[in-house]
VEXPA-668314 format. One record per residue (C-alpha): residue number from 1; x, y, z. Coordinates in steps of 0.2 Angstrom, whole numbers. Layout:
N
resi;c1;c2;c3
NUM;X;Y;Z
...
END
This chain:
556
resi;c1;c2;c3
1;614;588;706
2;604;602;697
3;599;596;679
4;607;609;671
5;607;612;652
6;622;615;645
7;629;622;626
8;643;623;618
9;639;638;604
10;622;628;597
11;625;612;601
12;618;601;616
13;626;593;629
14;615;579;636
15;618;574;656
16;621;559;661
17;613;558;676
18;622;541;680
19;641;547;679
20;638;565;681
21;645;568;663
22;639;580;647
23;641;572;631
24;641;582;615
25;640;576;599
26;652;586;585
27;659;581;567
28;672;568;567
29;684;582;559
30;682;588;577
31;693;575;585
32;713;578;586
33;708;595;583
34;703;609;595
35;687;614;596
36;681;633;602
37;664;633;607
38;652;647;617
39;648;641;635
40;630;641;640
41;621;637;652
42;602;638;659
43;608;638;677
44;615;652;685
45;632;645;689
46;645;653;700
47;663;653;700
48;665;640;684
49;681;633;680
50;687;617;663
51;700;608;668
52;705;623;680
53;704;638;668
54;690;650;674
55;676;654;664
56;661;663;662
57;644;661;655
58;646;666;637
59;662;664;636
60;672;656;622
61;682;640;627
62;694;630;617
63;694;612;621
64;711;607;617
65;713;588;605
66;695;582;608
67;697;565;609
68;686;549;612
69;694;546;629
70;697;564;633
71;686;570;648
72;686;592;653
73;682;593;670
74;670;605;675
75;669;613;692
76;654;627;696
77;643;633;710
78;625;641;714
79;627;650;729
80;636;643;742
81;630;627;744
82;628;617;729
83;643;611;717
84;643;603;701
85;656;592;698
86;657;584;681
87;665;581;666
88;660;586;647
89;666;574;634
90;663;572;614
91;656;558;604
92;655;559;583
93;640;549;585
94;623;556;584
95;613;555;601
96;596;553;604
97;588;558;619
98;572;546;624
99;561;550;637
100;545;542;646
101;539;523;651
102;537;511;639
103;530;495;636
104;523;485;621
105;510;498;617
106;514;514;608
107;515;528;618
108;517;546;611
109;534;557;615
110;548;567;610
111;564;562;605
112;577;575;604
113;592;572;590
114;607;578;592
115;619;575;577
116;636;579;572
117;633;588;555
118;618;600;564
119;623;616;574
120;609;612;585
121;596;598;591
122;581;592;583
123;564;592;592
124;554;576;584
125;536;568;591
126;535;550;590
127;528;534;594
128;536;521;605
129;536;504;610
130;548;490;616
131;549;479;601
132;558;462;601
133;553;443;607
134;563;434;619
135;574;452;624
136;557;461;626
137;554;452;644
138;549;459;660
139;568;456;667
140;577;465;651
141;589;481;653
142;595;485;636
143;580;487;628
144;576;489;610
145;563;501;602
146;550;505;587
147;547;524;585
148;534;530;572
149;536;547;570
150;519;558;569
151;516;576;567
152;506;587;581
153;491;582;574
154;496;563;574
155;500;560;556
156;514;552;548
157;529;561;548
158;544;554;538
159;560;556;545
160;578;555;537
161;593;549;544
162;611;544;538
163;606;547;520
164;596;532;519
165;577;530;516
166;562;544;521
167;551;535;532
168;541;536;547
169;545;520;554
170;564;516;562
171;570;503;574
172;583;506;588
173;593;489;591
174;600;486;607
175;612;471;602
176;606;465;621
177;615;449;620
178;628;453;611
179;645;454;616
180;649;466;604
181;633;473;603
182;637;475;582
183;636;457;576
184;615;462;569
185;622;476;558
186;638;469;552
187;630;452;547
188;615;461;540
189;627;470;531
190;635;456;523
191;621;448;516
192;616;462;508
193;633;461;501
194;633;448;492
195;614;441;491
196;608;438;474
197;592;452;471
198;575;446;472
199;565;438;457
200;555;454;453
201;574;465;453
202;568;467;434
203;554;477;439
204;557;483;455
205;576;488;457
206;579;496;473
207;570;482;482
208;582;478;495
209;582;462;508
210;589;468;523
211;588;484;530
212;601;497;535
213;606;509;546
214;622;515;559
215;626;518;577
216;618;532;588
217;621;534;608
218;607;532;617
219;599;542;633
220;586;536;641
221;577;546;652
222;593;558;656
223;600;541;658
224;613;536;647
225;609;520;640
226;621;515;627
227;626;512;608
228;611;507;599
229;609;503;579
230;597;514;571
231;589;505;556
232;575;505;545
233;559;492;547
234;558;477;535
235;543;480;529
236;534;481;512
237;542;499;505
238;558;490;509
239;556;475;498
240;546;485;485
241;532;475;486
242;517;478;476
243;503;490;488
244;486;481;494
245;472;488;480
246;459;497;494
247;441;492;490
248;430;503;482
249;409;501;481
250;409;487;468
251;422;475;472
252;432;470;487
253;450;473;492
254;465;466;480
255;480;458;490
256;493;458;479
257;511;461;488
258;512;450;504
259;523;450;518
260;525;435;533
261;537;437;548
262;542;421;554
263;542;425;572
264;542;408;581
265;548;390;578
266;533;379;575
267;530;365;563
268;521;378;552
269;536;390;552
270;547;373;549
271;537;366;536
272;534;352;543
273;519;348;545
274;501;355;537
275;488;363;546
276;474;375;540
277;477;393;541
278;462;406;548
279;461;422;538
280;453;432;552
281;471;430;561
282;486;439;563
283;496;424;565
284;496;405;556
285;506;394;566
286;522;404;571
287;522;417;558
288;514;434;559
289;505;444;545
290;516;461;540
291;508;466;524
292;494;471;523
293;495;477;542
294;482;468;550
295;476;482;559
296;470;489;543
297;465;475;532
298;456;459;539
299;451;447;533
300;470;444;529
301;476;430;515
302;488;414;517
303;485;408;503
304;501;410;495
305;511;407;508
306;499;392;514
307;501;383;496
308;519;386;499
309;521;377;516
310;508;363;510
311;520;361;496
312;536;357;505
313;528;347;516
314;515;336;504
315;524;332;490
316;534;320;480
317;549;318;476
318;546;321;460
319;535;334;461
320;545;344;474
321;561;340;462
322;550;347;446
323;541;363;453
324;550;370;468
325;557;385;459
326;538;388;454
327;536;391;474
328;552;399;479
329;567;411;473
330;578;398;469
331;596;409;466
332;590;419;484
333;587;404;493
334;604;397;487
335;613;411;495
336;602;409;511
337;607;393;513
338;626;399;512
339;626;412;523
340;615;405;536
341;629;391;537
342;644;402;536
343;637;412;549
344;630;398;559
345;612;407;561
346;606;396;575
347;590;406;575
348;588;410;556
349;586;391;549
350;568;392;554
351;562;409;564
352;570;427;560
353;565;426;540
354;553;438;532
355;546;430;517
356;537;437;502
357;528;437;487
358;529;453;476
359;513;452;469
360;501;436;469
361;491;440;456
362;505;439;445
363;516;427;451
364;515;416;469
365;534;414;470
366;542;416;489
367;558;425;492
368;565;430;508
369;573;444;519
370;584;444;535
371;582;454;552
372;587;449;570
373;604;444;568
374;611;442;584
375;614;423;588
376;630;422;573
377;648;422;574
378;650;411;588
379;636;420;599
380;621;410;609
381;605;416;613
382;612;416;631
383;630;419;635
384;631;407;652
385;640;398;649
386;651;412;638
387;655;405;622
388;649;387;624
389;657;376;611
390;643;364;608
391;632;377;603
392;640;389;593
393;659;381;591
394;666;386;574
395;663;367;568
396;648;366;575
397;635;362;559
398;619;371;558
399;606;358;563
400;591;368;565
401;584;373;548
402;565;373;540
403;561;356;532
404;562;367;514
405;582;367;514
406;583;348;518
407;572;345;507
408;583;352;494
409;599;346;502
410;592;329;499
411;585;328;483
412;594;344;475
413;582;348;462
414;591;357;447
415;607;351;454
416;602;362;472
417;616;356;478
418;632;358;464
419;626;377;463
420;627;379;483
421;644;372;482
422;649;382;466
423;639;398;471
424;652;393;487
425;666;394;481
426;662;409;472
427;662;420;485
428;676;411;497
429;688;421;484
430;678;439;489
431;665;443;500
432;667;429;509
433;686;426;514
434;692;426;533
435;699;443;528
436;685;454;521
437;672;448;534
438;683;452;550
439;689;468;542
440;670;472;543
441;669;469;561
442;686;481;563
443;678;494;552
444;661;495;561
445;672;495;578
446;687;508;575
447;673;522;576
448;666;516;591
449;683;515;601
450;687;531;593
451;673;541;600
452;674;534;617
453;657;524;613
454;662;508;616
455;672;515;635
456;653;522;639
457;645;506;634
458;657;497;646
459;656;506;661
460;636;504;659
461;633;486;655
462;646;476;659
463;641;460;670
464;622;466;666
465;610;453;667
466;605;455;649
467;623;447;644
468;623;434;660
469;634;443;670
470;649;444;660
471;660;457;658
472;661;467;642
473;679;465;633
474;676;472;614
475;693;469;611
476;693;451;617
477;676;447;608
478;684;455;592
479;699;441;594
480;687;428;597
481;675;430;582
482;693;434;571
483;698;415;579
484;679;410;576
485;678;417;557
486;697;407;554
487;692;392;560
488;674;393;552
489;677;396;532
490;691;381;531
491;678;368;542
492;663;376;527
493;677;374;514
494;679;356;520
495;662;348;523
496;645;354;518
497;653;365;503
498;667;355;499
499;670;356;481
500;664;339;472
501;676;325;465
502;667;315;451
503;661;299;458
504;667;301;474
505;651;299;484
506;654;299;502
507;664;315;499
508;682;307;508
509;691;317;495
510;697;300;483
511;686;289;469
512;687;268;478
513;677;256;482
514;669;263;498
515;659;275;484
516;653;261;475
517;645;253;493
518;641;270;498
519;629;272;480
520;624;255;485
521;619;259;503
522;608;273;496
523;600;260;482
524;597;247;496
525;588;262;507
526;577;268;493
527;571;286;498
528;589;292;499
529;599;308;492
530;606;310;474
531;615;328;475
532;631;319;467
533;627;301;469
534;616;301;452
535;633;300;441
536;621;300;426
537;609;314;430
538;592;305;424
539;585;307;442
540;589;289;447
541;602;279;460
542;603;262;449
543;617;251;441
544;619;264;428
545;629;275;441
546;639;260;448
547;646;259;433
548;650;276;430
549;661;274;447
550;670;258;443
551;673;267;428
552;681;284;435
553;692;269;443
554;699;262;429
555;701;279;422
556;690;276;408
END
């Protein structure tokens, strides 16, 4: 088939050299309407007929109730010989056009965007590179990618989109495992919903932790290749973190903001276990250096972070329980904790966490931001078995988490433990009820069915090997996180957020003698927790709090 480009008045429609189809991208006011359009094209086609009715180049046509599902088939000739036949179909999501071979290394292109609002594409340069860990392997399909878009002369060039920031630097997310390909976006989405702002809010307000962004459709190399999430980078303009002070003749460079990714699960990343970091590296343990890049500044510094991790792992109870909040954001890593749990992160306990200090030489306080959020609502890292129960069943508890939240779970300094269960609650009667977070999944779906996206993702991966084989059912995935997100919230509500009875210790729901062995247990064990347990609050499990039980008893 001739690669013929095709216009509809200014706009592009982009071939699919997979389906034989033209997509064009139009305003969402478009759809249920008609839609009169110039026909162009660069080839000289013969005897061209939409859906039957002749027409000629620069002709007007009318496409009668665009819809989603609606296809215009297309029938022309060059000559005798050769006959396109295709259909054109419409989309109110932007499309972006991706051409060349990539791999971990930037490599300089064009991208062509085509979107809804603009009466014509838009020509862009820019630098790309897979991005990703485990989906950024040799075998993968559905890749993702990093663009940094440059001027001709190879310069920074900040680009706009969706009303959001002006950067330079964007991220296309695949959702390559995902069976719904939006889980990333809707459960970034709610964190940043609800997430208490950073410590340094005061100073720097429009510090966000988690980034945003919306759907495109993607063509690879005149190939289409799916709905893909374009978002902003985590990365230090994000969070508002203070700049690195560039040296000058008389003294050396000033780190001030910092920014760690952790990237892999190791007993550093855990905090675990202690081990001495290397400035003159781009990674300590499993976490990688963000800001200052290390391309640009090196030596690096871990100091901040490296007293953070030396902390958790090294100290007492005591001190841990007096000077934690001196290390971390306390009120941030409360509501971490929660949604991690509601959301059953089974890679963001440990890995999948950026983590911060706004600026070191003024305060060497950790807070945190999310990214990579994939492996929630009932989704596995690999989806052979589809589903798996054990894994990711809705009462399945988050067991994988670094050594700093059981830390806190255990001996709940500041009463940790209370204000998780209270903060809980909190949101349970908003943000968090059954209702508003499967609404969200409807809401970022409806546009997807309604202009044919989530048709064109199917018919191209479905049974890929990126998602084990399986078939691609949107509408059965939707029922499945709705069951997942109803039996989730009530199994949270009952065990590790379950509101608190005074003196009910083993947390059965009634105040007998089973609390007062349960306080004993604890005594007799030595080193053990005292989120409720210590009735009398002076940071000790003794007789003292056996006889604040006996006396909830006899109601005294």
């Amino acid at each position: 088939m001739t690669q013929a480009q095709i216009t509809l008045g200014t706009r592009r429609a982009v071939l699919d050299s997979l389906t034989g189809n033209w997509l064009c991208s139009v305003p969402d006011t478009v759809f249920n309407n008609n839609f009169e359009a110039t026909f162009n094209c660069t080839e000289p086609w013969e005897n061209i007929t939409i859906d039957g009715q002749p027409i000629n180049i620069g002709d007007s046509y009318t496409f009668t109730q665009v819809a989603g599902d609606k296809m215009y088939h297309l029938v022309a000739h060059i000559g005798d010989t050769i006959t396109i036949d295709g259909n054109i179909c419409f989309t109110f999501n932007p499309i972006f056009e991706l051409t060349g071979t990539f791999n971990d290394d930037y490599q300089v292109t064009g991208v062509i965007a085509n979107m809804p609002a603009n009466q014509g594409p838009i020509n862009m340069l820019t630098k790309v590179k897979h991005r990703g860990g485990s989906t950024n392997t040799e075998n993968r399909l559905k890749r993702n990618y990093h663009f940094k878009f440059i001027n001709p002369d190879s310069t920074k060039m900040d680009r706009k989109f969706f009303g959001l920031r002006s950067d330079n630097s964007w991220i296309l997310d695949a959702g390559q495992i995902d069976m719904l390909r939006i889980r990333n976006r809707v459960a970034t989405e709610l964190w940043m919903d609800f997430c208490t702002p950073p410590y340094y809010a005061d100073r720097e307000p429009k510090a966000l932790s988690g980034v945003r962004g919306d759907f495109i459709e993607l063509f690879l190399n005149g190939k289409y290749n799916g709905i893909y999430a374009l978002t902003e980078a985590m990365d230090r303009k994000q969070m508002r973190l203070a700049k690195y002070e560039e040296p000058d003749t008389i003294q050396n460079g000033t780190f001030h903001g910092m920014l760690w990714k952790a990237k892999a699960i190791d007993v550093i990343t855990r905090m675990s276990k202690f081990y001495g970091y290397n400035n003159n590296r781009d990674m300590w343990g499993g976490f990688e250096i963000k800001y200052p890049d290390p391309d640009d500044v090196m030596p690096t510094d871990y100091s901040t972070l490296g007293n953070a991790v030396k902390f958790v792992v090294n100290s007492s109870r005591n001190e841990f329980r007096q000077h934690v909040a001196e290390y971390f954001d306390m009120p941030v890593i409360i509501d971490y904790w929660i949604y991690i749990n509601v959301i059953l992160g089974i890679d963001s306990g440990v890995k999948n966490i950026y983590w911060a200090t706004y600026d070191q030489t003024l305060d060497k306080k950790l807070t945190l931001a999310v990214w990579d959020l994939d492996c929630t609502f009932g989704q596995n890292w690999i989806n052979y078995p589809l589903h798996n129960p054990t894994a990711v069943g809705s009462n399945v508890p988050l067991s994988t988490a670094a050594h700093l939240f059981w830390r806190l779970i255990e001996i709940s300094p500041d009463s940790f433990s209370v204000k998780a269960v209270e903060r809980y609650q909190q949101l349970r009667q908003g943000v968090l009820s059954e209702d508003s977070i499967k609404q969200r999944f409807r809401d970022r779906l409806q546009p997807l069915f309604l202009s044919g996206a989530i048709a064109r993702e199917t018919q191209r991966w479905t049974k890929a090997y990126d998602i084990s084989g399986q078939p691609l059912d949107f509408e059965a995935e939707l029922a499945y996180i709705e069951q997942w997100v109803d039996e989730r919230l009530p199994y949270m509500d009952n065990s590790r957020f379950r509101p608190y009875i005074m003196g009910d210790s083993n947390r059965d729901g009634i105040v007998d003698v089973a609390d007062v062995n349960n306080i004993i247990q604890f005594m007799l064990r030595g080193d053990a927790p005292m989120w409720y347990e210590d009735m009398n609050h002076d940071d000790m499990l003794d007789v003292a709090d056996i006889n604040a039980i006996i006396n909830i008893m006899l109601g005294k």
